[in-house]
N, C-alpha and C positions, 0 to 999 in steps of 0.2 A: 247440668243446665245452669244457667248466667240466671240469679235468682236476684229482685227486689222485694223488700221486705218493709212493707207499711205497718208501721203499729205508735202506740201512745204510752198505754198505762205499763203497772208489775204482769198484767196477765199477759198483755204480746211476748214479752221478755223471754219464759219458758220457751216459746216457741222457737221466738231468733235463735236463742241456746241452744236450743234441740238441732236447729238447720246446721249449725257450725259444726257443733259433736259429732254432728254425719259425717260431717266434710261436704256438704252441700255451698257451693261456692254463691254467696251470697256478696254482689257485687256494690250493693251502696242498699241504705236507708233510708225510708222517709216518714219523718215524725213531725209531731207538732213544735209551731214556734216558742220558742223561750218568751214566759210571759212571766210578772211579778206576782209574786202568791205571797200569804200570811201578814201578819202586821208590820212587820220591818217592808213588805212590801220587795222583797228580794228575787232577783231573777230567778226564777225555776225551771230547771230540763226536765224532759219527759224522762221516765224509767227508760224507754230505749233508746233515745241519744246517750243517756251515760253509760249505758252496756253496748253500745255498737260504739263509742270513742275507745272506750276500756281494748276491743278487738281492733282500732284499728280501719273499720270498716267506714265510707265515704256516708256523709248525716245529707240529705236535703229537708231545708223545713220550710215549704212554702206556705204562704199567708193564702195568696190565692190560687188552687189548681190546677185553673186556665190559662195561668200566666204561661205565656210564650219562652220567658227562660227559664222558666222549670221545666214546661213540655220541654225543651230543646235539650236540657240537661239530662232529664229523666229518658229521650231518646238515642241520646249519645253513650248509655252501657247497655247498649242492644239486649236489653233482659231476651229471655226465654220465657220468664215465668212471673209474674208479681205473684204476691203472699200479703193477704190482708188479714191483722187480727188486732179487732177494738181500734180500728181508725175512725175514719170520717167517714159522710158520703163521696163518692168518685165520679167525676163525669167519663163519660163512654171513651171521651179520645184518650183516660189515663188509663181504665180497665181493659179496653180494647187494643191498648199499642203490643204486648207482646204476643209472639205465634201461639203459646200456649194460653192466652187468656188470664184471668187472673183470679185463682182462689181463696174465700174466705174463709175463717173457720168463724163460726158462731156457736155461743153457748145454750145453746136449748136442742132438742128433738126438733130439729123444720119440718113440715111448715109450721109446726107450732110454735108462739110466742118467736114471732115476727117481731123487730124493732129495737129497742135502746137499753133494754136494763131486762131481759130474762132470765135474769137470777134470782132477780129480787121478785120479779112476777112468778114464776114457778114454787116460791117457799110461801108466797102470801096468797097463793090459791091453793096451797097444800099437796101440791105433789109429793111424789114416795118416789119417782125418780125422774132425772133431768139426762142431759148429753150432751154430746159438740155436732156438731154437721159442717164438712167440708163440700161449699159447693161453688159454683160456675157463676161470676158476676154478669148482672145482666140490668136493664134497664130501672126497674122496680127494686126496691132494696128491699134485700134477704130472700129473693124468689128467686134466684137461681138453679137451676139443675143441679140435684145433688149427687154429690162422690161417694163419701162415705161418710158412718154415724156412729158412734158409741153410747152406749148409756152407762148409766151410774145411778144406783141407791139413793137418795135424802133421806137421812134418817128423820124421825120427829123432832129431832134436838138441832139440828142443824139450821144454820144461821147463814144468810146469806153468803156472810165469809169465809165458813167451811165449805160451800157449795161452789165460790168463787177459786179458792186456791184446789178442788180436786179438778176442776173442771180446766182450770190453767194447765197441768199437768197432762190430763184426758186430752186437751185439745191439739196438744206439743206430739204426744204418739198420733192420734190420728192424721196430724198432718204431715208427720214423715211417712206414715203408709201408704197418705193419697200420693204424695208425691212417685214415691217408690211406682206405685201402680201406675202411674202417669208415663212414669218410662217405661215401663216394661208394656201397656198401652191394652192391659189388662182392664180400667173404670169403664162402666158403666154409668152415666150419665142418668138420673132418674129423675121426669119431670114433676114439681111441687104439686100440680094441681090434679096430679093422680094419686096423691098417698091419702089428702085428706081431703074434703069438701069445705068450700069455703066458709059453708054457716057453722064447721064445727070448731074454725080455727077461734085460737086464743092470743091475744096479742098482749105484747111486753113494751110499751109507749115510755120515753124520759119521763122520770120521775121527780117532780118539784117538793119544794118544802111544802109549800101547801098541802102537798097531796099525805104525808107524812102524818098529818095529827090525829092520834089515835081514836076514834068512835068506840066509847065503850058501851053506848045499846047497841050492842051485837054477842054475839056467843063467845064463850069462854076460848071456844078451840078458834075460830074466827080472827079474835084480837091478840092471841099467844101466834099464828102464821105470822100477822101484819108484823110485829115486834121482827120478831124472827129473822122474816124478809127484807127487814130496815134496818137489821144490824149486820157488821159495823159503822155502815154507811148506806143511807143517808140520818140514819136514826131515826125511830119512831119518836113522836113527842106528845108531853099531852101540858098540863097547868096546873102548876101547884103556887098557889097565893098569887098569881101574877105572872111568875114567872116560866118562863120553858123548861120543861122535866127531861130531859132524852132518857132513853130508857131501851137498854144493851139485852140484859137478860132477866127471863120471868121462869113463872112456874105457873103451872095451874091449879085452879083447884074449884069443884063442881060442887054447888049446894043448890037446892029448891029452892029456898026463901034467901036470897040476895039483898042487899039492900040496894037504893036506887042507882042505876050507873053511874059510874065517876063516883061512886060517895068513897072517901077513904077510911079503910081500918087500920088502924098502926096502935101498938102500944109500945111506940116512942124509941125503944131500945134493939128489939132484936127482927120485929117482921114490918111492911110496909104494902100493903096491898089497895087495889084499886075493883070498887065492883064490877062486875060487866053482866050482862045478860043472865046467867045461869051459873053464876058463882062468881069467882076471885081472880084478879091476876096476880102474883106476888112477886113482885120486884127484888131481884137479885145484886142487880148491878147496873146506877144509871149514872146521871152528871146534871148538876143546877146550872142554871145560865149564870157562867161567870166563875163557874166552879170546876174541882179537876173532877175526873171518869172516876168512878169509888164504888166500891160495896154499899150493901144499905147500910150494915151495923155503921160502918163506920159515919155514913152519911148522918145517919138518926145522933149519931153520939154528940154531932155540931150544930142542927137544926131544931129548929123553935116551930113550932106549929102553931 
C-alpha cells in the first residue's frame, strides 16, 4: 500500500522506522513547520523531517491543513493509507481522502485517557499498566474505532519517560500488525462507546506549567506519581527561596507526625526533602532556575539556605 506518514516528535520516529524496515512503501511525510527554538533562537526540524530527509522520503510541512496546495499535493501520491502518530488535529477532507482511511496510534488503553499527554496522566493517576491503541480516525478526537491494543507494565519507579520510550517501541509493533491485518482484511473494527461507559472514562487534557507546581497537602504516594508523571518533561516544580525548584527524581518515605507541608528538612550535605501529607518526599535529582540538572549532594555542596 502507498503509505503517508504524519507525525512530529522522537516517538512518531520508531514507527516511520518500523514502516521502512518492512518495506512498507511510504510515499512522502507530513510534519510540522520548521520554527526557531532555544536562546540562539535557531531554526528547529521536527525529529521526523530529519529521519524522513536521512531516507530520502518526500517532507510536506503545512502551516495550515486546509490550504488547497497542500490538499492538492497531499492528493497528488494517491496514498492508500495515512498513518498518524503524535501529530495534530486533522480535518475530515485530510483523514478522509485515502480508500483505507487513516490510522492513529495513541498511547494509552482507549477509550481511556482521551487527549494530549496520557503518559504523563496515566503515572500521575498511578496506574500499573498503560498501552497503544491503533484506531479509525473520525470526527471527535481519539474516538475512533478501534484496531488493535497492547498493554504494558508501569512499574512504581517509572517516570513518564520510561513509559514514553517503551510505549514508542509498543506502538511501532502494534502498528505493523494493524497494518498487516489490514491487508490480509482480517481487523475487527471495535466501537469506543462499547468497551467503556462514558462516566467511567479518564481523560489526559495538554498540560501547562501551571498545572505542574507540586501541592504538598496531599499524600506522600499522591505527590511521588505527580513528580514521576512530569518527568523528564514538563517537570514538576515547587519554591525554594523565590526561586523555581524542578525536581526529576524522589524517594519516599511515610511518618505519622510530618511536619507542616512544603516545610523542608535538609542537613545541608547529603539529603534534601520536602513534607507532604503523611511523611517526606526526598529529592534525588532536581535543577535551580538558572542552574544545570544535578543530584542533590552535589546541589547541597553549592547552595546557601
Amino acid at each position: 500500500m502507498r503509505i503517508i506518514f504524519m507525525g512530529t516528535p522522537d516517538f512518531a520516529v520508531a514507527s516511520l522506522e518500523a514502516l521502512i524496515r518492512a518495506g512498507e512503501q511510504v510515499v512522502a511525510v507530513v510534519t510540522a513547520p520548521d520554527k526557531p527554538a532555544g536562546r540562539g533562537q535557531k531554526i528547529h526540524e521536527s525529529a521526523v523531517k530529519i529521519f524522513a530527509t536521512q531516507q530520502h522520503i518526500p517532507v510536506l510541512q503545512p502551516v495550515k491543513l486546509r490550504d488547497k496546495t497542500f490538499l492538492d499535493q497531499l492528493s497528488s501520491y494517491q496514498a492508500d493509507l495515512q498513518v498518524v502518530v503524535a501529530f495534530r488535529m486533522l480535518p475530515e477532507v485530510v483523514w478522509n481522502m485515502p480508500k483505507h482511511g487513516t490510522i492513529n496510534v495513541h498511547a494509552s488503553l482507549l477509550p481511556q485517557y482521551r487527549g494530549a499527554a496520557p503518559i504523563n496522566h496515566a503515572i500521575i493517576n498511578g496506574e500499573t499498566e498503560s498501552g497503544v491503541t491503533t484506531f479509525l480516525l473520525q470526527h471527535e478526537i481519539d474516538t475512533g474505532n478501534i484496531l488493535l491494543s497492547a498493554k504494558v507494565a508501569i512499574k512504581e519507579t517509572d517516570t513518564a519517560g520510561d513509559l514514553h520510550d517503551n510505549l514508542m517501541q509498543l506502538g511501532a509493533l502494534t502498528l505493523l500488525e494493524t497494518i498487516r491485518q489490514l491487508k490480509e482484511g482480517t481487523l475487527q473494527p471495535k466501537n469506543q462507546d462499547d468497551i467503556v461507559p462514558v462516566m467511567h472514562l479518564k481523560h489526559a487534557p495538554k498540560i501547562f506549567k501551571e498545572d505542574c507546581k507540586i501541592n504538598w497537602d496531599q499524600p506522600v504516594d499522591a505527590v511521588y506519581n505527580f513528580i514521576r508523571g512530569l518527568s523528564p518533561f514538563p517537570t514538576a516544580y515547587t519554591l525554594l527561596d523565590g526561586k523555581v525548584l524542578k525536581i526529576y527524581s524522589t524517594a519516599r518515605e511515610y511518618t505519622p507526625t510530618p511536619a507542616a507541608p512544603g516545610t523542608i528538612a535538609t542537613d545541608k550535605k547529603s539529603y534534601l526533602k520536602f513534607a507532604a501529607q503523611d511523611g517526606y518526599i526526598t529529592v534525588n535529582e532536581l535543577q535551580l532556575e538558572g542552574k544545570k540538572k544535578m543530584n542533590v549532594v552535589d546541589f547541597l555542596k553549592g547552595y546557601r539556605f
